[in-house]
N, CA, C and O atoms as a CHARMM CRD file, in Angstrom:
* protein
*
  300
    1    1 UNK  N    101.57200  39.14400   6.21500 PROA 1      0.00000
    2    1 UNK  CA   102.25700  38.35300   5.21300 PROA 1      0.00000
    3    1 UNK  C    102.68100  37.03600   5.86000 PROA 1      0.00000
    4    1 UNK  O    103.29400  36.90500   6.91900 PROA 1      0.00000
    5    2 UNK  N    102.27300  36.14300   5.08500 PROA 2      0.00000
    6    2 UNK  CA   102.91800  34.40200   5.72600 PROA 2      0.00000
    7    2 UNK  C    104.21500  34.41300   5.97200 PROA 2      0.00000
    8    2 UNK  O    104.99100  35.09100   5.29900 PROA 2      0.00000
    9    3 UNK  N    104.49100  33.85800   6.70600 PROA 3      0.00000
   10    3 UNK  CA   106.08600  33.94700   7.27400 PROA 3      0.00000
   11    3 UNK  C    107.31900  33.11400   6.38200 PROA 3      0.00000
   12    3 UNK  O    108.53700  33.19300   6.54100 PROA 3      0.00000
   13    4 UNK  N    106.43300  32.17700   5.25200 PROA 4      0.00000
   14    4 UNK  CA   107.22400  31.82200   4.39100 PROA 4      0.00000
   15    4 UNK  C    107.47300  32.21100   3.08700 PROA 4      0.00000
   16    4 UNK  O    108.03400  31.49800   2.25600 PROA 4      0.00000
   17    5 UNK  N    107.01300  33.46800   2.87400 PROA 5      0.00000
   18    5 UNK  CA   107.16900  34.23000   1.74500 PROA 5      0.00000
   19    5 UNK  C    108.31900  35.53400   2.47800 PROA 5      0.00000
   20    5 UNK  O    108.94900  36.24100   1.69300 PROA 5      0.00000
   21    6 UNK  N    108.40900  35.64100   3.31400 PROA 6      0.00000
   22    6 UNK  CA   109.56800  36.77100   3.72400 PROA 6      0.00000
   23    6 UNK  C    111.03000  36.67200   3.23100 PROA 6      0.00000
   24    6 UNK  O    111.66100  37.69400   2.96300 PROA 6      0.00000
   25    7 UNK  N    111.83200  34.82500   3.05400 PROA 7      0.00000
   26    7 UNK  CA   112.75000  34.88600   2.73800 PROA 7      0.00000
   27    7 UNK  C    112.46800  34.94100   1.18300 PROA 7      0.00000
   28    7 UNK  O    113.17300  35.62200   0.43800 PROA 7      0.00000
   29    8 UNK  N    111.43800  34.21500   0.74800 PROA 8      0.00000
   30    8 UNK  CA   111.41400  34.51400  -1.02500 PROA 8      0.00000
   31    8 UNK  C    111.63400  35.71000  -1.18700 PROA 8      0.00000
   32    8 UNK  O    112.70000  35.90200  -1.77200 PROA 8      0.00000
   33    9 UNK  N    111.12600  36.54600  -0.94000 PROA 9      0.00000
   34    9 UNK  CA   110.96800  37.92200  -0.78500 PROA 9      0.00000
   35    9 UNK  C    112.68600  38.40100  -1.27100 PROA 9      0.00000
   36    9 UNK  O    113.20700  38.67400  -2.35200 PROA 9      0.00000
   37   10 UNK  N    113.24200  38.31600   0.33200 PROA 10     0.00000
   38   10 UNK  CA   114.66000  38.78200   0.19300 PROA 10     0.00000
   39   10 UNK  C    115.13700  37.75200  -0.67700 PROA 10     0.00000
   40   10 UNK  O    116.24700  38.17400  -1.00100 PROA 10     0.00000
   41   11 UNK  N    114.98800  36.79600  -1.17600 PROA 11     0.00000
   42   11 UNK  CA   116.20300  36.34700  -2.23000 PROA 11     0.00000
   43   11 UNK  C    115.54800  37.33700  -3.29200 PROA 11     0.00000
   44   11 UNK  O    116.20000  38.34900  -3.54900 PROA 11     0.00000
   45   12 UNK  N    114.19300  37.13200  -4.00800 PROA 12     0.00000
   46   12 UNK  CA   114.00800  37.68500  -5.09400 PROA 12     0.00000
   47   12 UNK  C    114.59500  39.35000  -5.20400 PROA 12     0.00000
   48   12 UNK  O    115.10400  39.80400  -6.22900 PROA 12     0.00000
   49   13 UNK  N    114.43900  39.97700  -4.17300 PROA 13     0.00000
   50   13 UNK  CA   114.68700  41.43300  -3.98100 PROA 13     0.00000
   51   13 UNK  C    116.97200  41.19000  -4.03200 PROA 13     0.00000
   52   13 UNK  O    117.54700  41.95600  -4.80500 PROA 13     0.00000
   53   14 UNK  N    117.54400  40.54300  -3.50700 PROA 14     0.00000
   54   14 UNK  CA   118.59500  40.54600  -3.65300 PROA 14     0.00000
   55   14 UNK  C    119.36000  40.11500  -5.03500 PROA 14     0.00000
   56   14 UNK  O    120.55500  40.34600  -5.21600 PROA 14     0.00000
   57   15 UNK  N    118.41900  39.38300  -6.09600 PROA 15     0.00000
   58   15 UNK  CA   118.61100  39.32200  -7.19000 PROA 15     0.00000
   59   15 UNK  C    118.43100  39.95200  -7.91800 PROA 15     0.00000
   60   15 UNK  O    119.13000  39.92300  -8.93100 PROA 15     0.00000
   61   16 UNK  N    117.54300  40.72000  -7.79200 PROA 16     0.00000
   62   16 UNK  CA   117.19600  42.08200  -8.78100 PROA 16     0.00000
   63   16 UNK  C    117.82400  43.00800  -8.12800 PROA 16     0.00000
   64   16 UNK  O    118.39200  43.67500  -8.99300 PROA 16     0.00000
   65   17 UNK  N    118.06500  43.46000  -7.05500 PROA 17     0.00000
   66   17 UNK  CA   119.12100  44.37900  -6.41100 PROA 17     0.00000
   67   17 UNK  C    117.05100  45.54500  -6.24500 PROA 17     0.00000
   68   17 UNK  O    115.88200  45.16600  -6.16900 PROA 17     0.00000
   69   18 UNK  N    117.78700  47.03600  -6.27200 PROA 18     0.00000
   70   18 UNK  CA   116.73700  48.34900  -6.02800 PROA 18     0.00000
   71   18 UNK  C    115.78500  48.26500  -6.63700 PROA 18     0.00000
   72   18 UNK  O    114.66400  48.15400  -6.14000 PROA 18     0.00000
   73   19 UNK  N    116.11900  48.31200  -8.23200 PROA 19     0.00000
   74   19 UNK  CA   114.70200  48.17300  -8.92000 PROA 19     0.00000
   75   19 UNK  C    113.84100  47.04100  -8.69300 PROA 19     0.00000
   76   19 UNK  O    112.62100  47.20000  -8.66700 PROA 19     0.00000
   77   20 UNK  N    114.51700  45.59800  -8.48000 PROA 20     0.00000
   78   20 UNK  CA   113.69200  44.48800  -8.13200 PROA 20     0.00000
   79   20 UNK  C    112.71800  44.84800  -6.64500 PROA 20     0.00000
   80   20 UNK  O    111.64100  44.27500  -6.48100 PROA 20     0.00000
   81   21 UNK  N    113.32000  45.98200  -5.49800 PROA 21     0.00000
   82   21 UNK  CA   112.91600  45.78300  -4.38500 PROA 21     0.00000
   83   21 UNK  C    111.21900  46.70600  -4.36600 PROA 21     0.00000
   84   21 UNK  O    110.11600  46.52700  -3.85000 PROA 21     0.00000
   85   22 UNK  N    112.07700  48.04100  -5.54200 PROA 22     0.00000
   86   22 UNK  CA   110.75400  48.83000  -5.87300 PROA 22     0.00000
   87   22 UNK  C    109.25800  47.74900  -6.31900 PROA 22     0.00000
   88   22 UNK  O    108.13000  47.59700  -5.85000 PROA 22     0.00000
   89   23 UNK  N    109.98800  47.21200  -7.39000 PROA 23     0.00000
   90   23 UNK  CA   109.12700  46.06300  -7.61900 PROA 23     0.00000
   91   23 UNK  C    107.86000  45.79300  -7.17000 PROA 23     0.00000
   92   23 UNK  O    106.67200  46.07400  -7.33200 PROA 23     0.00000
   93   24 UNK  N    108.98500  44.81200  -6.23700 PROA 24     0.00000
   94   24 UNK  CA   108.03600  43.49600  -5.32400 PROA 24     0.00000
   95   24 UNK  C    107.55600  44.59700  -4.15300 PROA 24     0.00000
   96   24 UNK  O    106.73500  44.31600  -3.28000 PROA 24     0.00000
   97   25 UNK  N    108.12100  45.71400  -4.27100 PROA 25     0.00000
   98   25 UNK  CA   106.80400  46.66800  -3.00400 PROA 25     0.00000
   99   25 UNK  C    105.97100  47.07300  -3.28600 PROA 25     0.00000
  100   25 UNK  O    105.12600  47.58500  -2.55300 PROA 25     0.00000
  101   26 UNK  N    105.94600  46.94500  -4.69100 PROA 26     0.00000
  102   26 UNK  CA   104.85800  48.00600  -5.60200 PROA 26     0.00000
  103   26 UNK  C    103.49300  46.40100  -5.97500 PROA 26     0.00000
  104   26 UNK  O    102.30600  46.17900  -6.21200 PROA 26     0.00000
  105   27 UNK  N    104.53100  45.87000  -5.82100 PROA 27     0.00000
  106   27 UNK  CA   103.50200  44.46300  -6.67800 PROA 27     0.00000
  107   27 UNK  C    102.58800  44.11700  -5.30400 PROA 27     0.00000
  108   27 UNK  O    101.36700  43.97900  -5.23600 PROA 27     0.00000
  109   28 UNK  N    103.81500  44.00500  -4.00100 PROA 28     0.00000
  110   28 UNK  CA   103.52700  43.32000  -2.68100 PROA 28     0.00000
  111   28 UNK  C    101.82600  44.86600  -2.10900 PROA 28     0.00000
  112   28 UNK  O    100.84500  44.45900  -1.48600 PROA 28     0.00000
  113   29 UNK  N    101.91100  45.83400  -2.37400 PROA 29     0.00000
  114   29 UNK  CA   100.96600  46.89000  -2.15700 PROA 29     0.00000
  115   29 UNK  C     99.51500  46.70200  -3.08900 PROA 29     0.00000
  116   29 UNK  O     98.37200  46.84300  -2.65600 PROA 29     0.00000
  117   30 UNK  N     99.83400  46.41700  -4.20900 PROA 30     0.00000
  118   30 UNK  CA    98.97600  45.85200  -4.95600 PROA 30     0.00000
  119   30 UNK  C     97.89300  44.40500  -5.20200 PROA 30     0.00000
  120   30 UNK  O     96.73600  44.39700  -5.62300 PROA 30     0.00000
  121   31 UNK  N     98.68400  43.35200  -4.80600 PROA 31     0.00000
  122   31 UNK  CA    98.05200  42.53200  -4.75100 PROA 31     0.00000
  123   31 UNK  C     97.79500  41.39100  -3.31000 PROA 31     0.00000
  124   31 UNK  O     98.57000  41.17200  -2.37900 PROA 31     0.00000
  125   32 UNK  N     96.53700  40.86300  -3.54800 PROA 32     0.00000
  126   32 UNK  CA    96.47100  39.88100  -2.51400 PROA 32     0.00000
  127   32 UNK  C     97.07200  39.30200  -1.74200 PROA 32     0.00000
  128   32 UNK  O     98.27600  39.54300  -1.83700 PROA 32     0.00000
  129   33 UNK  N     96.76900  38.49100  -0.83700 PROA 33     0.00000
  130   33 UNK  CA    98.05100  37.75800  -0.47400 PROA 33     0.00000
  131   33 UNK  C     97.73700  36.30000  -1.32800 PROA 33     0.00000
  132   33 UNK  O     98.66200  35.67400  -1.84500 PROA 33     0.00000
  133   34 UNK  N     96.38300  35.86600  -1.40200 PROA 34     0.00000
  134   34 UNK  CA    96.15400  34.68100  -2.76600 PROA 34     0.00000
  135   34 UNK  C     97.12700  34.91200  -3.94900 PROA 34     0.00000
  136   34 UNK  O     97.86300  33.99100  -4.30100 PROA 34     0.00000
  137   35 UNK  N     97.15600  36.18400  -4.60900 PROA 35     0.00000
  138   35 UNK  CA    97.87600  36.55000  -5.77700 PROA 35     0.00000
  139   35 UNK  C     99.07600  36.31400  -5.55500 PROA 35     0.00000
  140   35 UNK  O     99.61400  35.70200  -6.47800 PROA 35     0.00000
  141   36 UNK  N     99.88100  36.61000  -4.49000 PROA 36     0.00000
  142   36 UNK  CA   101.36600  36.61400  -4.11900 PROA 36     0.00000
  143   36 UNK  C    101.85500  34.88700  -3.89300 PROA 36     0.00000
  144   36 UNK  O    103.00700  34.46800  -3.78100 PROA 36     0.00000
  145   37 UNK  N    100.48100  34.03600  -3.86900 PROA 37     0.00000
  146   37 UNK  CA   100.94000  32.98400  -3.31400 PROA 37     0.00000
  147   37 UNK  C    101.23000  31.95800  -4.47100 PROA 37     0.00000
  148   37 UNK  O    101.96400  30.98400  -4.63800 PROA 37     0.00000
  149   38 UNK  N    100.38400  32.59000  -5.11700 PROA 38     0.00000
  150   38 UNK  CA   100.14600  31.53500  -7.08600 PROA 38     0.00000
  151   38 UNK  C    101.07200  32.14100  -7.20600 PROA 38     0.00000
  152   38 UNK  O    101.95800  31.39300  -6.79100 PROA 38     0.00000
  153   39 UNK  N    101.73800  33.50100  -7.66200 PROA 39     0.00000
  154   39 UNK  CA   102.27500  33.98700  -8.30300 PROA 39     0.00000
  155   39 UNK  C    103.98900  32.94000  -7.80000 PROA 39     0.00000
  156   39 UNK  O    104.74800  32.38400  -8.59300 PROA 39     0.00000
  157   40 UNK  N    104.09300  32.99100  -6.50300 PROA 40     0.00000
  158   40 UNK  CA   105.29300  32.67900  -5.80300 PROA 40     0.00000
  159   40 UNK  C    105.70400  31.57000  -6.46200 PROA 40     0.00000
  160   40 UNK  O    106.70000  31.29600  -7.13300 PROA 40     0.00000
  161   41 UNK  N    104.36800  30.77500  -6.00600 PROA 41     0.00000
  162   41 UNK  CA   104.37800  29.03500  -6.53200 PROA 41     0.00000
  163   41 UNK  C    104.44400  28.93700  -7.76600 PROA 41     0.00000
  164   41 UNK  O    105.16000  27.99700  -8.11300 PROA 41     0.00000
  165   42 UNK  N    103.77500  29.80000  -8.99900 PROA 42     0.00000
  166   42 UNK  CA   103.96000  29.47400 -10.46400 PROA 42     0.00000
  167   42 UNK  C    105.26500  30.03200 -10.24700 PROA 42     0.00000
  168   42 UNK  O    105.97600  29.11500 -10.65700 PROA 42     0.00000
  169   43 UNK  N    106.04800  30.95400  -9.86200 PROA 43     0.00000
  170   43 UNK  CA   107.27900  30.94000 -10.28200 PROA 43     0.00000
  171   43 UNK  C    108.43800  30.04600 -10.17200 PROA 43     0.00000
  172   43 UNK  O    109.34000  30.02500 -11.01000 PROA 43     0.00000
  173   44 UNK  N    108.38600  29.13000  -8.87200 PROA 44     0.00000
  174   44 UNK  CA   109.56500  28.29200  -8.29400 PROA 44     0.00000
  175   44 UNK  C    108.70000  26.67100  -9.02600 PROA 44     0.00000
  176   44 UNK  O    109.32100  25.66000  -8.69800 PROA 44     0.00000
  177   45 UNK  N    107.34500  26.37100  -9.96600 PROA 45     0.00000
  178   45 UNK  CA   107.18500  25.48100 -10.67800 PROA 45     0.00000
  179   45 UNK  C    107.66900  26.00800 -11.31900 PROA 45     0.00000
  180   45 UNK  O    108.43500  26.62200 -10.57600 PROA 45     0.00000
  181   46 UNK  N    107.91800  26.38300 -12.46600 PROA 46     0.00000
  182   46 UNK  CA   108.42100  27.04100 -13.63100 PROA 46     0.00000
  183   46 UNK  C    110.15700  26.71200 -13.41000 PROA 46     0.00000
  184   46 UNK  O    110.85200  26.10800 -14.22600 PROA 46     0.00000
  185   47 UNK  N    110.61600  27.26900 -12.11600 PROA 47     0.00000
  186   47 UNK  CA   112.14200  27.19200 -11.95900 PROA 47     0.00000
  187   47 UNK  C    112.66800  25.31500 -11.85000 PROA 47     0.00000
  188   47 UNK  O    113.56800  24.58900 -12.27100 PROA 47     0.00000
  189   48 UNK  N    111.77300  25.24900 -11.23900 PROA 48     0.00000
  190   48 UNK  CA   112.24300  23.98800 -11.04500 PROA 48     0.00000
  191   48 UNK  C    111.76600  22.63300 -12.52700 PROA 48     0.00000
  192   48 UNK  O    112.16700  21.46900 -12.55800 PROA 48     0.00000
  193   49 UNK  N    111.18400  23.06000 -13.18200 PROA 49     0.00000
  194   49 UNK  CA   110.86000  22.70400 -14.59800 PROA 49     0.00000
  195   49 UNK  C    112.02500  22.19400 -15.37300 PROA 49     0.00000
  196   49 UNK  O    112.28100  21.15400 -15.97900 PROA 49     0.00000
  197   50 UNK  N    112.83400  23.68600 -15.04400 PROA 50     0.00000
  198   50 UNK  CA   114.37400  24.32500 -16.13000 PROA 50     0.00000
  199   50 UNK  C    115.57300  22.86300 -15.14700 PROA 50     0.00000
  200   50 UNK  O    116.41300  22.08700 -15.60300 PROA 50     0.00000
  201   51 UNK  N    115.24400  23.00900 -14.23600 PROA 51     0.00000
  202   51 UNK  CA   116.49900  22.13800 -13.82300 PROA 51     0.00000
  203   51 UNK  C    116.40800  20.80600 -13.57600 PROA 51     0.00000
  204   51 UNK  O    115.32400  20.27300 -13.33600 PROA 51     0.00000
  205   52 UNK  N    118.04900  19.86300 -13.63000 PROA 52     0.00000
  206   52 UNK  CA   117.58800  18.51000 -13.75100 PROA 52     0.00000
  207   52 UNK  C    117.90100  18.03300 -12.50000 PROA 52     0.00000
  208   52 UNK  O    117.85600  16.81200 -12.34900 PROA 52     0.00000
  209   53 UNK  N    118.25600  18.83700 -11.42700 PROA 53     0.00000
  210   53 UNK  CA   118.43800  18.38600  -9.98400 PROA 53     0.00000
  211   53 UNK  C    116.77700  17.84900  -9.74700 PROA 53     0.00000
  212   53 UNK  O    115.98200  18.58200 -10.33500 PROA 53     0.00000
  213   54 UNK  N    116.30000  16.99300  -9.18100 PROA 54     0.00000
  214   54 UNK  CA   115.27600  16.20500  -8.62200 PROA 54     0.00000
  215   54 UNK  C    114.97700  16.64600  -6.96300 PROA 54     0.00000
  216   54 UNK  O    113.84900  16.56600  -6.47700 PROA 54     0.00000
  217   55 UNK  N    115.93200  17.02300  -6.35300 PROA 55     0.00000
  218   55 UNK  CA   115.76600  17.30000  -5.28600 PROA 55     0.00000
  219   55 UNK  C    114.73900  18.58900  -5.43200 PROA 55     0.00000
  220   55 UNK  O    113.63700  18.25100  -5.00100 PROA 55     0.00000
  221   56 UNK  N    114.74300  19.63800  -5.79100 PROA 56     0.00000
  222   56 UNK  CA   114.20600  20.61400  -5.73200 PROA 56     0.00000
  223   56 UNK  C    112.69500  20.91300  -6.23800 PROA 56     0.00000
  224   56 UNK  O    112.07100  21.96600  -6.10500 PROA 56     0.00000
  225   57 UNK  N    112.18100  19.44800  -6.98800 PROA 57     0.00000
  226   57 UNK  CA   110.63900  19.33200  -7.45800 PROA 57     0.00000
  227   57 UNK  C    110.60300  18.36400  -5.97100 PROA 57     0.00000
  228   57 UNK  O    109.56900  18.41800  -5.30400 PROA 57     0.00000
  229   58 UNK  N    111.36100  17.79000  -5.65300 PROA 58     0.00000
  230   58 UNK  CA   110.73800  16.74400  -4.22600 PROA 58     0.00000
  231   58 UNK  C    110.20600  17.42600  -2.91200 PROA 58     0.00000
  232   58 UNK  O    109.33300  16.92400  -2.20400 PROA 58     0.00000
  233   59 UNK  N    111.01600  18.98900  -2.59400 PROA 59     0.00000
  234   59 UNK  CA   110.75300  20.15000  -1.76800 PROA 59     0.00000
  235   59 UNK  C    109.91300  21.00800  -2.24800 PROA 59     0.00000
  236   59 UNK  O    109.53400  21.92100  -1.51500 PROA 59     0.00000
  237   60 UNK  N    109.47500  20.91200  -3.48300 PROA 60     0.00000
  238   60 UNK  CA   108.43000  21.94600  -4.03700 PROA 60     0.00000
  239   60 UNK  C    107.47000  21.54500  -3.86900 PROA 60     0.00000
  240   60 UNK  O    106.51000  22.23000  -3.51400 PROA 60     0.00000
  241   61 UNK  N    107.43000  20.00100  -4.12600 PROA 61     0.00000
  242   61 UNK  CA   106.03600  19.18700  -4.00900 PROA 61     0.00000
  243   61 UNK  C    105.88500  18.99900  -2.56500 PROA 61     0.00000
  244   61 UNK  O    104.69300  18.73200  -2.41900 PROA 61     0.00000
  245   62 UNK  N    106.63700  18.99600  -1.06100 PROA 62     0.00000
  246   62 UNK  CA   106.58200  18.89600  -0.08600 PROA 62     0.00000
  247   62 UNK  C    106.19500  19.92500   0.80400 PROA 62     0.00000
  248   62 UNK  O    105.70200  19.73200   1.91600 PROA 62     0.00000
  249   63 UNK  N    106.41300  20.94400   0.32300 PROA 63     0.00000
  250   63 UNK  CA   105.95300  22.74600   0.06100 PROA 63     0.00000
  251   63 UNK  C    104.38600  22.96500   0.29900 PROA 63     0.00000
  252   63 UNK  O    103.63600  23.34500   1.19800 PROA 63     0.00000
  253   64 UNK  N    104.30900  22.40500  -1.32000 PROA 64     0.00000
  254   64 UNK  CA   102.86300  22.50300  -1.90700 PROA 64     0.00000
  255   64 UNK  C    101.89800  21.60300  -1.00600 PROA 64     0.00000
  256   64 UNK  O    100.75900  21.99300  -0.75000 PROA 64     0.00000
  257   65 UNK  N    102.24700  20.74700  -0.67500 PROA 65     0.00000
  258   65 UNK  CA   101.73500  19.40500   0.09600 PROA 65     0.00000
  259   65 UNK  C    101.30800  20.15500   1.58100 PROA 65     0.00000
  260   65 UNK  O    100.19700  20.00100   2.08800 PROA 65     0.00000
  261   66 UNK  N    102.58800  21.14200   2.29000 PROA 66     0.00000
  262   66 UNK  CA   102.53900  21.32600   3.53200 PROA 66     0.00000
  263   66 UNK  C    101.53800  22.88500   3.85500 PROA 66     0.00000
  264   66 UNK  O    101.14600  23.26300   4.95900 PROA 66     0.00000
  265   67 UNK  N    101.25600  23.74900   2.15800 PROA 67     0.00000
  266   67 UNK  CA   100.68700  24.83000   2.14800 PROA 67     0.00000
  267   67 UNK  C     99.76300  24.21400   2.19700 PROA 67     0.00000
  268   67 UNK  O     99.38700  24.34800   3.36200 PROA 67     0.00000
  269   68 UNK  N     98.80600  23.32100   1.48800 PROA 68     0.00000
  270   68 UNK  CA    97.34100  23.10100   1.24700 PROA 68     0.00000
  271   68 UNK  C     96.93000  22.44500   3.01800 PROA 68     0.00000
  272   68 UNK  O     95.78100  22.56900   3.44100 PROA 68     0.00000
  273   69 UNK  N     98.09800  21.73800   3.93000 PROA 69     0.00000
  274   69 UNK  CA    96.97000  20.72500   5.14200 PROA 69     0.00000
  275   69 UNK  C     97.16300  22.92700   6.10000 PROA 69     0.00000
  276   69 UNK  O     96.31700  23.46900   6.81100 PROA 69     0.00000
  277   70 UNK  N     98.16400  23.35400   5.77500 PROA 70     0.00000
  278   70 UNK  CA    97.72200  24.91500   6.94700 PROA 70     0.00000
  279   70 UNK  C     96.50900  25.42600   6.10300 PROA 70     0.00000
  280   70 UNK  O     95.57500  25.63100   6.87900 PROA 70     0.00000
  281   71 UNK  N     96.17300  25.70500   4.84000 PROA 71     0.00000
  282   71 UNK  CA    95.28900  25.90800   4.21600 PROA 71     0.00000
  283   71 UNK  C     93.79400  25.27400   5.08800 PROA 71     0.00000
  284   71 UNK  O     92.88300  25.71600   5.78900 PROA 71     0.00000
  285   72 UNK  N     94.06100  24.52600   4.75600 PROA 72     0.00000
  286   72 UNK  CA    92.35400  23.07600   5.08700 PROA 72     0.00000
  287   72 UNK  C     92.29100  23.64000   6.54800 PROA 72     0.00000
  288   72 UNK  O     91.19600  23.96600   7.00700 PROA 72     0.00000
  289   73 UNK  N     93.83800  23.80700   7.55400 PROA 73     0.00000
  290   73 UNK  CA    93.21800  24.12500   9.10300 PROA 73     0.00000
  291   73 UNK  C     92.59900  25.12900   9.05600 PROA 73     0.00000
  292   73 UNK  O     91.58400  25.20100   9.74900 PROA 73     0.00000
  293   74 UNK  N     93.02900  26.35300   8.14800 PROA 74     0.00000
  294   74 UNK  CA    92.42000  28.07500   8.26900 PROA 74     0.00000
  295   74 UNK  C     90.82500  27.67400   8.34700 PROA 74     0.00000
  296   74 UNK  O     89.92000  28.09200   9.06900 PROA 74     0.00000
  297   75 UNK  N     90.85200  26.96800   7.59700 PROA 75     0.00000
  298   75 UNK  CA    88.90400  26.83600   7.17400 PROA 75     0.00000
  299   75 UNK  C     88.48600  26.16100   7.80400 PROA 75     0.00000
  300   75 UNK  O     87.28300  25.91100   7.73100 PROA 75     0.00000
């Protein structure tokens, strides 16, 4: 698992509390790590959609920016 999905992980699992943790173990056993990565990213676009703080699309887009150049090195 990428090392920057571990804290998503624990926030999402600490917001949903047990059943959220069953969850994301049941989801995290099931799918890809591609799947886990859209899924991550469509969720925190979506969050950051809802809010009018600016800072938090400027780190999403800096995110997204810094996943795709480790991406391009893998290949």
């Amino acid at each position: 698992m990428p090392l920057f999905m571990k804290p998503i992980l624990w926030v999402l699992e600490s917001l949903v509390g047990k059943l959220g943790k069953t969850l994301v173990t049941m989801i995290m056993s099931m799918a890809s790590e591609k799947f886990m990565q859209w899924m991550l990213l469509d969720l925190a676009t979506r969050i950051t959609k809802y809010t009018t703080n600016t800072a938090d699309d400027v780190w999403l887009a800096k995110f997204i920016e810094n996943l795709k150049e480790v991406e391009a090195k893998e290949e």
